[in-house]
C-alpha positions, 0 to 999 in steps of 0.5 A: 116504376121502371119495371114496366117501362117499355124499352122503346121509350126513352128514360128521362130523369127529371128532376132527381138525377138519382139512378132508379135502379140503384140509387147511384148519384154519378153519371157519365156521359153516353154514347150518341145514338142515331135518335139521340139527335132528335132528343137533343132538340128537346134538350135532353141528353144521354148519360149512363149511371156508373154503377149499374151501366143503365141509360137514361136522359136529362135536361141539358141546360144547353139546347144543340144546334 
């Protein structure tokens, strides 16, 4: 699926956080980017899988102010 994934688009993780690349289950949190603030509007936050370094969002629970 994400192999024709434009790089300009962020990859969101939905409801499996399961890295799709390779199937890892741990994540830590990534850096903030300059967009990053817009996509924390919406709840979504940047992680980055342990194993393979890939970034990815997900849905946050907590919306930033």
């Amino acid at each position: 699926m994400y192999k024709t994934w434009p790089r300009w688009l962020p990859r969101v993780l939905w409801i499996r956080r399961r890295c799709p690349c390779c199937k890892c289950l741990q994540f830590n949190p990534a850096e903030m980017q300059s967009f990053d603030d817009l996509f924390s509007m919406f709840a979504l936050r940047p992680v980055r899988c342990k194993f393979c370094s890939r970034r990815y969002y997900w849905f946050s629970m907590r919306v930033a102010i």
